[in-house]
N, C-alpha and C positions, 0 to 999 in steps of 0.2 A: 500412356506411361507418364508426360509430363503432367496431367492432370494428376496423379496420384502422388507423382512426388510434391509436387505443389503442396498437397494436402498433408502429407509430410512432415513437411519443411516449417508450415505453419503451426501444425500441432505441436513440435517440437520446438520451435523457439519460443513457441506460448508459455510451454509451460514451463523452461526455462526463466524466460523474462517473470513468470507468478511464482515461480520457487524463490527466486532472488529479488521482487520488488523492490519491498521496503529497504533492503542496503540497498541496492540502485538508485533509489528516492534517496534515502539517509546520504549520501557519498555527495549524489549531486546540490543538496541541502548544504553540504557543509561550509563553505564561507559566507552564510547566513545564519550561521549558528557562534553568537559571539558571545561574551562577555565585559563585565563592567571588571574597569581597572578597580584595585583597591581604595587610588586615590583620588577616583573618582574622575579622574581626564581621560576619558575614553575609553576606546572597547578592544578588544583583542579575541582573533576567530580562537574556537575552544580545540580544534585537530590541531591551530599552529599556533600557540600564543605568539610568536614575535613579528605575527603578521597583524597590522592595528586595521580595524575594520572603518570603512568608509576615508581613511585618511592614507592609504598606501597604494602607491601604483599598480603592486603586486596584488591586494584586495582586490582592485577593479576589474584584473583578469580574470581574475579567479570568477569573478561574480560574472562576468561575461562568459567563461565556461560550464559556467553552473548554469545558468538561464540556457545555454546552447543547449547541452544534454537534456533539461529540461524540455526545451521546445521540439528536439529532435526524437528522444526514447520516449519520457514517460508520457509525456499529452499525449505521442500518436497510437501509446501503446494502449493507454485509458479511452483513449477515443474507440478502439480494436474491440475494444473490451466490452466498450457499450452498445457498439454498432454491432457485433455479433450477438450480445444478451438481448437486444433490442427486435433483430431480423428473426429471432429462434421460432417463434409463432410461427410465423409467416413462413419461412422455412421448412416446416413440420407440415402444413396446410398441403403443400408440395413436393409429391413422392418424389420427383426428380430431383429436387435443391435436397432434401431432407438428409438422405443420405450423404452428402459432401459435406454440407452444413456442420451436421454431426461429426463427421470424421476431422472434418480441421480444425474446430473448437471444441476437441475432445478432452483439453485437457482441462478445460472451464466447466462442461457439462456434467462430467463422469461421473464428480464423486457426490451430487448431489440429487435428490429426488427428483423425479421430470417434473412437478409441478412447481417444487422448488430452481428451476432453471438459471433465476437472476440470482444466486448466492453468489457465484464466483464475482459480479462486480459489485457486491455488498461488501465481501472481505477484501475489494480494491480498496473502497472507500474507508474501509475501517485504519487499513492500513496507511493513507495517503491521510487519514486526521490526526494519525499517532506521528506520522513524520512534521507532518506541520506545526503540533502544537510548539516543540523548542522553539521554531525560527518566531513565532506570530509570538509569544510570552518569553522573549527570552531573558528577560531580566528579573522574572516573579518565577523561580521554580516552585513555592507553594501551585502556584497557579497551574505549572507543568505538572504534576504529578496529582490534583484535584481535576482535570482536564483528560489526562490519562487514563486515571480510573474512572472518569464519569463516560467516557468514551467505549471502554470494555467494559462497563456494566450495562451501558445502553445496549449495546451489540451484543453482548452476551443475555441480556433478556429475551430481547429479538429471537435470537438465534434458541433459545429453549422455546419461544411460543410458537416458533414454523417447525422443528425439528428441520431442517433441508438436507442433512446429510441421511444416507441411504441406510445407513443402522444407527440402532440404539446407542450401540458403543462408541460409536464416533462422533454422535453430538451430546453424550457425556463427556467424551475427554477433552472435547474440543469446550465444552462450558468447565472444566473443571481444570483447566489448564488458563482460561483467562479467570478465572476465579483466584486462582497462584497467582496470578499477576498483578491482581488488584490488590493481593496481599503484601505479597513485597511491592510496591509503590506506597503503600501507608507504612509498612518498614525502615522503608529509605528515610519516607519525606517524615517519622519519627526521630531520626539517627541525628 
């Protein structure tokens, strides 16, 4: 019994913590996401302007809670990510593991083809380059949103040359939906 709720427990905040990533990333990202004053003396974060970045006591905590959450969810939860995509071979090679394996990274394996197995830490990664681009360019949004769409079109190629999802219709919508996305970011960065 405690072996299976184990299994459980992990499936279910998996897939938890992969429904909500990117805001969990985005949230803990945010007082690294600043901006340039207009007159040009400094930066101010974009969730709080009256907080000045690198020059406020209050900044410094904030970035010490940000690095914390950082080092505590999302590394351990990327690291989960890899070390289960990684073990899935080897796991499958062994009726015994094979079965558990599967059942507690069920919600990483499920919706993708078995020979497609590593997709779920592909759209980690796609999503953990779409969070980083603000904080890494954040004073060139040409560059954020040329970044953005070079990033969803890479991965959206990708993702039409393996199909990994288990039907047709799901890796059309799923290309045809970051297709939209590239569209509105040459929208925006027109506007």
């Amino acid at each position: 019994p405690d072996v299976e709720y184990s299994i459980q427990v992990v499936n279910a905040v998996g897939a938890v913590f992969q429904l909500f990533f990117v805001s969990i990333f985005v949230s803990a990202l945010t007082p690294f996401i600043c901006y340039k004053h207009p007159n040009g003396l400094g930066y101010s974060m974009v969730g709080d302007p009256a907080v000045l970045c690198g020059e406020d006591g209050i900044h410094a905590e904030l970035v010490a809670v940000s690095l914390s959450a950082v080092a505590i969810v999302i590394l351990p939860y990327l690291a989960l990510i890899a070390f289960a995509t990684v073990r899935y071979r080897s796991a499958m090679a062994s009726s015994s593991r094979s079965y558990r394996h599967l059942r507690r990274f069920r919600f990483l394996f499920f919706r993708y083809n078995p020979e497609c197995y590593w997709y779920g830490l592909v759209t980690l990664i796609r999503g953990t380059l779409i969070c980083l681009l603000p904080v890494v360019a954040r004073d060139i949004p040409s560059f954020q949103i040329l970044g953005m769409a070079a990033t969803l079109q890479c991965f959206t190629t990708f993702q039409l040359h393996t199909s990994p999802w288990r039907s047709v219709t799901a890796n059309m919508t799923d290309a045809g939906v970051s297709l939209l996305l590239v569209f509105l970011l040459i929208c925006v960065g027109m506007s």
